[in-house]
C-alpha positions as CSV (number, residue, x, y, z in Angstrom):
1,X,-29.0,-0.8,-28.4
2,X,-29.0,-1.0,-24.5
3,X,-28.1,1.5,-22.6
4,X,-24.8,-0.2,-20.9
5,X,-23.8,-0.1,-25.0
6,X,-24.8,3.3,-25.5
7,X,-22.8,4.6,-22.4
8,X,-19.8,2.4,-23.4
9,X,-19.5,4.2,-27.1
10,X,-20.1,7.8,-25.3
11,X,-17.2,6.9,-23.1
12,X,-15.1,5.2,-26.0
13,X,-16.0,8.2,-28.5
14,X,-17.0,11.5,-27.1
15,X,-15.4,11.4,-23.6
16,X,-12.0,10.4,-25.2
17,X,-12.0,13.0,-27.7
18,X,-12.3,15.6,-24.7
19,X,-10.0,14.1,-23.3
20,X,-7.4,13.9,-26.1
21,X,-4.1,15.7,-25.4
22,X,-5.7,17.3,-22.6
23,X,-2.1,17.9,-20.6
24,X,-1.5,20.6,-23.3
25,X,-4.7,22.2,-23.7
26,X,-6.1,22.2,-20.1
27,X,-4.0,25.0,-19.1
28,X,-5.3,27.4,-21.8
29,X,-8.8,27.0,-20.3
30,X,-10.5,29.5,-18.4
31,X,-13.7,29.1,-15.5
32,X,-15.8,29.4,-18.1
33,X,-14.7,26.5,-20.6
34,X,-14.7,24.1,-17.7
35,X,-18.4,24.9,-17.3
36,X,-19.4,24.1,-20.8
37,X,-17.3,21.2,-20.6
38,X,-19.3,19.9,-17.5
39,X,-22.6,20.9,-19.1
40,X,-21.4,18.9,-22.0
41,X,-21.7,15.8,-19.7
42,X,-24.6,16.9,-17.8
43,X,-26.6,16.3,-21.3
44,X,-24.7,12.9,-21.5
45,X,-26.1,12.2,-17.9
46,X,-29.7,13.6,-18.9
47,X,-29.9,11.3,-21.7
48,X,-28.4,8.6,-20.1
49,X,-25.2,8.5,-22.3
50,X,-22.8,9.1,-18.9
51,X,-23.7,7.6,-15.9
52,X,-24.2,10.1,-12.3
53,X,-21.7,8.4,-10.5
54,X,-18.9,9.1,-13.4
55,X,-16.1,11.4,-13.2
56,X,-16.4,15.7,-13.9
57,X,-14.4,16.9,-16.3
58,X,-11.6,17.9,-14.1
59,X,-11.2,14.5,-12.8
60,X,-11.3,13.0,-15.9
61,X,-8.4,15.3,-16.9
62,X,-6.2,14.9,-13.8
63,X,-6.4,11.2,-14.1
64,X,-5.5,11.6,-18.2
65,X,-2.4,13.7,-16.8
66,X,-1.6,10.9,-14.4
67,X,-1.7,8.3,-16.5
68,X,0.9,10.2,-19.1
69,X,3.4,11.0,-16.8
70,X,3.3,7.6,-15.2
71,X,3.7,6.4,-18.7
72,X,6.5,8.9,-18.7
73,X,8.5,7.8,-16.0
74,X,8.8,4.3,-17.0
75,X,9.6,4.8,-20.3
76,X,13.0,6.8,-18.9
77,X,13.0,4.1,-16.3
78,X,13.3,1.4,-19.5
79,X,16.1,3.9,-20.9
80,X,18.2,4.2,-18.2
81,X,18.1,0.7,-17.4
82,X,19.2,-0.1,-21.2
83,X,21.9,2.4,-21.4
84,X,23.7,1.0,-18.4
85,X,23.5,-2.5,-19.5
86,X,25.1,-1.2,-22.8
């Protein structure tokens, strides 16, 4: 395999399981498990499994937590617009 493959199932596999269900966890995390979280990557980056110019942890978080709320939003968005068409 390439290394554009390889990259893609780190990202697909590893970083999403990190990532899974992050908005409840993240809070519970102290200095210290954000460190070995971003040393966890920086072995991805040394063996060219996560690219340099990727997201940190954090960031990958913070979008994840964006992207749920969003997701949210327009799901009560949907509701609302139902209920008063009803």
């Amino acid at each position: 395999m390439d290394d554009a493959q390889l990259q893609l199932i780190y990202r697909a596999i590893v970083i999403a399981k990190l990532i899974y269900a992050s908005s409840s966890w993240c809070g519970f995390t102290s200095a210290s498990d954000r460190q070995r979280f971003e040393g966890f990557l920086r072995r991805g980056r040394r063996y060219s499994l996560y690219p340099a110019n990727q997201a940190t942890i954090v960031q990958l978080i913070a979008k994840a937590d964006e992207t749920l709320f969003i997701t949210s939003d327009i799901i009560c968005m949907c509701k609302v617009a139902i209920s008063t068409v009803l």
